[in-house]
N, C-alpha and C positions, 0 to 999 in steps of 0.2 A: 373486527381486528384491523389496525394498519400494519402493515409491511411496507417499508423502504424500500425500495429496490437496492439499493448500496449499505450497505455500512462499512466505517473503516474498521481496520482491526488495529489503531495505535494505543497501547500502553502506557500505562505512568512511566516507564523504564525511557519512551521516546516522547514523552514530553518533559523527563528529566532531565536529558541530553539536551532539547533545545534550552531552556533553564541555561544549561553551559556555556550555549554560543551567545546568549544574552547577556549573560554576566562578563565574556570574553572581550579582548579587542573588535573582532574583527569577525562582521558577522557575512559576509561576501564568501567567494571560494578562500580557503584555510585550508588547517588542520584537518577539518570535519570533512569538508570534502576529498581528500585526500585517502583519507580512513576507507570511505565508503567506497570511492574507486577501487583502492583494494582488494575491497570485501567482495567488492561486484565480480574484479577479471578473477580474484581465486573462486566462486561460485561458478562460473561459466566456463572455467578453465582456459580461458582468454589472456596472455600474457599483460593486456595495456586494458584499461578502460578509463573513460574520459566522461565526466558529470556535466550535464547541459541542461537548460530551463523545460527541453521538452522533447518528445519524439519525434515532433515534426522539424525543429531545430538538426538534433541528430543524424534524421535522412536527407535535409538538404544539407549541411555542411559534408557532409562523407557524399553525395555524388557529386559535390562541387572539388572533393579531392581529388576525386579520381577523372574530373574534366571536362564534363557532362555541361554542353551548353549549347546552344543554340544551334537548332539543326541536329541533334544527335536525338535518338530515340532510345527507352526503356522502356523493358516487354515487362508488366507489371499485372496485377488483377481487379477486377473492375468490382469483386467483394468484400470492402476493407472502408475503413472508416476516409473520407476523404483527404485527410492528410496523408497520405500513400502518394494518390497523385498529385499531391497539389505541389508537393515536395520535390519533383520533377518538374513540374511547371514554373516554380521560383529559377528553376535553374536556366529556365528558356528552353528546354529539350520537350519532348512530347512520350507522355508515357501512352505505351503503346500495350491495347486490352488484350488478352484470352481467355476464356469461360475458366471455369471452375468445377471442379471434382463433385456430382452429386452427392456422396457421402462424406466429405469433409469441408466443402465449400471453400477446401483452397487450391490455389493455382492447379491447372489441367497441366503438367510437363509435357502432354504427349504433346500439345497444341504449342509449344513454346517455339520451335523449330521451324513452324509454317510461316510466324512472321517475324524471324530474323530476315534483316535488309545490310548493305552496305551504314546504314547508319545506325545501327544496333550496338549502344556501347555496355548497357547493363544490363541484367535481369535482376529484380525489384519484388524477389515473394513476401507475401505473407502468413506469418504461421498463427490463423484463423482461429480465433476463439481459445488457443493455444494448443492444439494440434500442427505439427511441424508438418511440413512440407516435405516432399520425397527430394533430400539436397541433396544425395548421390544422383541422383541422376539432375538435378539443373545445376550441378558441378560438372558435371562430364558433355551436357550442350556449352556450358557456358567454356569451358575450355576448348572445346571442340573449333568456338566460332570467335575467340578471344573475347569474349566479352567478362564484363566484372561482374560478383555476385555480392549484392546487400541487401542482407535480411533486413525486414519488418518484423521483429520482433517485440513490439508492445504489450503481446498477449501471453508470452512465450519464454520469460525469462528460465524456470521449471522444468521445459519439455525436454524432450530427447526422442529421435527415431532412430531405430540401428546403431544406438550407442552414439549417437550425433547428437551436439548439442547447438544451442545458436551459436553464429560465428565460427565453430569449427571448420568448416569445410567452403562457409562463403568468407569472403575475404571483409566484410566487417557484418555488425549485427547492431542493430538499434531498441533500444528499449525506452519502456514508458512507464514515469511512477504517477502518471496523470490520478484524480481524485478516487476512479474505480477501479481503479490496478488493484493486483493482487500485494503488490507494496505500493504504500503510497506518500508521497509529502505534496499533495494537494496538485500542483504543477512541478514536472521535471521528468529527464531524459540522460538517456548516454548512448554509448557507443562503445563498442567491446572489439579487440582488434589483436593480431598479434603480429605486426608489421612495425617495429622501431622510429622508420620514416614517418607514418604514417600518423603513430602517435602525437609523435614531436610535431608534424603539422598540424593538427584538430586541437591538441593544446594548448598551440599559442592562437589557432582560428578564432577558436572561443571568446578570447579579449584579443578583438580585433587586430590580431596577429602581432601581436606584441611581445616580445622578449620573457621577459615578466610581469608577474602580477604585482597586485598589492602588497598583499601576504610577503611574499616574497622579497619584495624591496624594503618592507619596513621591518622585519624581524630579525634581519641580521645588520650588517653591515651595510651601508645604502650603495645602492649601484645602480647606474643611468640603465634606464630600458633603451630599448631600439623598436620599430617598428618594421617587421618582415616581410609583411606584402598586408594586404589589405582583407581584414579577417570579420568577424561577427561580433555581436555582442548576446553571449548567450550562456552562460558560466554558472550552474552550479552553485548556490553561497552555500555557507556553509549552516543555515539554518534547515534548508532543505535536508542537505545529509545529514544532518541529526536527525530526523526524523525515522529516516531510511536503515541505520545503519542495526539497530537493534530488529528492525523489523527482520532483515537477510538473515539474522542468526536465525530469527523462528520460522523463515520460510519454508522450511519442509514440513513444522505441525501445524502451520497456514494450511500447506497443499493437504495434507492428510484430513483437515476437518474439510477440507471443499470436495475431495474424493468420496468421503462418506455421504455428505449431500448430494451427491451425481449420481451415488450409487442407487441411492433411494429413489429420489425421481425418474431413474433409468427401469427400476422395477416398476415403481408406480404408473408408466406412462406404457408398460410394454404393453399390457392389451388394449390400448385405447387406440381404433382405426381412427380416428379423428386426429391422429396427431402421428409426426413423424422425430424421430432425436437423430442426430447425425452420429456418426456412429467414431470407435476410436480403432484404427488400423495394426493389425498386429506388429509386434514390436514395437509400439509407441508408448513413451510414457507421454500422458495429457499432460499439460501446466493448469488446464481445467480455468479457465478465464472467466467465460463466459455461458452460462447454460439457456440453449436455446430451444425452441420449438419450434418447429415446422409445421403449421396449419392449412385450413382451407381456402387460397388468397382472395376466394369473395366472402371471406367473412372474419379474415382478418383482424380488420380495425374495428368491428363490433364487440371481438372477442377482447381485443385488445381493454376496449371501454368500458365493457363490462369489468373484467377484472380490476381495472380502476373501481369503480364503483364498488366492487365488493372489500374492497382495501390494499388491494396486491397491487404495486410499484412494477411498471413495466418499462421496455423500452425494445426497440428495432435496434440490431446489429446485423445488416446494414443492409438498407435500400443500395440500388446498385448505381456506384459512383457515374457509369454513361450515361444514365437518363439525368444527372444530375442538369440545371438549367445550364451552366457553366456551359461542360461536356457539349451538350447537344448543340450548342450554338457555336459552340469553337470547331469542333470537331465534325459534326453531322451525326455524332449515333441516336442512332433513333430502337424504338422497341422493336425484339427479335434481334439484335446483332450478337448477345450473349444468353442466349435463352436458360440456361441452366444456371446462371448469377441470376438472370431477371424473375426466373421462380422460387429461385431461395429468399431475393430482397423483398418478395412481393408476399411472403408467407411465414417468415421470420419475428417470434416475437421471445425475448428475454426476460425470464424470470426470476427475480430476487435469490441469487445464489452466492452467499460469503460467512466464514466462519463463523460467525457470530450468530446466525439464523436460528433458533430455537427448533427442539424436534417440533416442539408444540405447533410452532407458522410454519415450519415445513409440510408438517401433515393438513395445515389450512390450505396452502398455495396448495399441494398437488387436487385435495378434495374441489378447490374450487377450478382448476384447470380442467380436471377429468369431468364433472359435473355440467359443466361450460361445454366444451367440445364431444361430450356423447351425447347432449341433447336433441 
């Protein structure tokens, strides 16, 4: 049998819509994106959201709002896919690590505090594999020591802890419709917010700070743009949101068929000592992103290869960003500075988990996972 690791879950319904922006004027940000902005801030109960080409777009234009630039530091997590920090990096600031939660492998809060400085402008979590982060409490450091809060929300659009959703409680939330989202149009990103100001600036950021758009100037009456300060080019067309916007209506029986496969594999793996699941913290709904496994990190990449060979699609989510070459040589970290990221990265492997997965390959992966690691 092969297993994918990924498949999407797009419909005739969202390849019909693109069909529209094909046949339409204007296949750039439009209508369609518009629509789907929409769809997104009423979904996350976000008064503003803003369509961009990608998540990593999204977290550097939102901490280039908020001023974030050379010499300022963000206290971020060193377990998340590298554009986390890299996205700090583009800004000239330096994101600045703390380990991670054994049982959810996101940001440690208790540790968030040790290394605020005088240069401490943000905090920068991630809500890992889509389990949320505890944002009551890096709400109440971050206001504490004035600093801003923007989620990493890539994984996360779904979640909720304590009746929190992304962006509620931090002051903006970034998402990702990147190829293995839980919605997806291949590449693209946004930003959920509910600050007036804030919008109207990431808006015109987008095209390169410009008054108006396209769309805009040719659909009605024509009116000279202006140029407002010096912005991005990162926009949303509106091919993308076609794809997206049918998908948000099914997002909840997306989550519901991925809940049912987490559930299975969460029984299937509970007697197996060779293997560890991260677990989900009370009061938390999952967004359920990503299903991973916890193994024996000397043997790892064996196990990893095997399941290759026997047909199962895998991947690591995620080796830990400090040991990256980058990191080490800018920064100096070396192994042991975050031992509890460096044991998850080192032991981390991801198993074909997305609605379309059949009972039949599900009962294949888990037989060949349990068979694999209790030998």
């Amino acid at each position: 049998m092969k297993i994918e690791f990924y498949r999407h879950s797009l419909e005739k319904e969202d390849k019909n819509e693109v069909a529209k922006v094909l046949d339409s004027v204007f296949l750039t940000s439009g209508e369609w994106t518009k629509a789907f902005e929409r769809k997104l801030a009423d979904y996350v109960e976000s008064r503003y959201a803003v369509g961009l080409t990608s998540c990593t777009n999204a977290l550097e234009i939102t901490l280039k709002y908020f001023g974030i630039e050379q010499g300022d530091e963000v206290i971020t997590t060193p377990m998340s896919f590298i554009a986390t920090a890299n996205a700090v990096e583009y800004c000239g600031a330096k994101p600045v690590f703390v380990d991670v939660e054994p049982d959810t492998a996101n940001i440690n809060a208790d540790l968030i505090e040790s290394v605020v400085t005088p240069r401490t402008k943000a905090i920068l979590p991630v809500h890992l594999y889509g389990h949320m982060c505890d944002m009551g409490r890096i709400r109440k450091i971050a206001d504490k020591h004035g600093l801003k809060v923007i989620e990493d929300a890539a994984h996360c659009m779904e979640g909720q802890r304590d009746g929190i959703k992304p962006g509620q409680v931090g002051d903006a939330a970034c998402f990702s419709f990147y190829a293995t989202k839980n919605i997806t149009c291949g590449e693209g990103g946004a930003v959920s917010c509910n600050d007036p100001e804030m919008y109207d600036w990431l808006f015109k950021a987008r095209m390169h700070g410009m008054t108006k758009n396209a769309a805009d100037r040719y659909s009605k009456k024509y009116e000279h743009y202006d140029m407002d300060f010096l912005g991005f080019k990162c926009n949303m067309s509106n091919i993308q949101a076609a794809l997206l916007i049918h998908q948000i209506e099914r997002i909840e029986t997306l989550l519901s068929a991925r809940q049912r496969i987490a559930q299975r594999y969460d029984e299937a793996f509970l007697g197996n000592p060779g293997i560890k699941v991260l677990g989900t913290l009370p009061g938390t709904r999952h967004a359920r992103h990503l299903y991973t496994i916890l193994v024996d990190p000397r043997k790892r990449d064996e196990y990893m290869h095997r399941l290759q060979e026997a047909g199962v699609g895998v991947a690591i989510n995620y080796r830990s960003i400090h040991l990256m070459k980058y990191y080490r040589q800018k920064y100096g970290y070396k192994r042991g500075d975050f031992p509890v990221c460096e044991r998850i990265g080192d032991s981390t492997i991801s198993i074909p988990f997305y609605p379309k997965l059949s009972d039949e390959e599900a009962g294949y992966i888990i037989n060949a996972v349990n068979s694999m690691t209790n030998s």
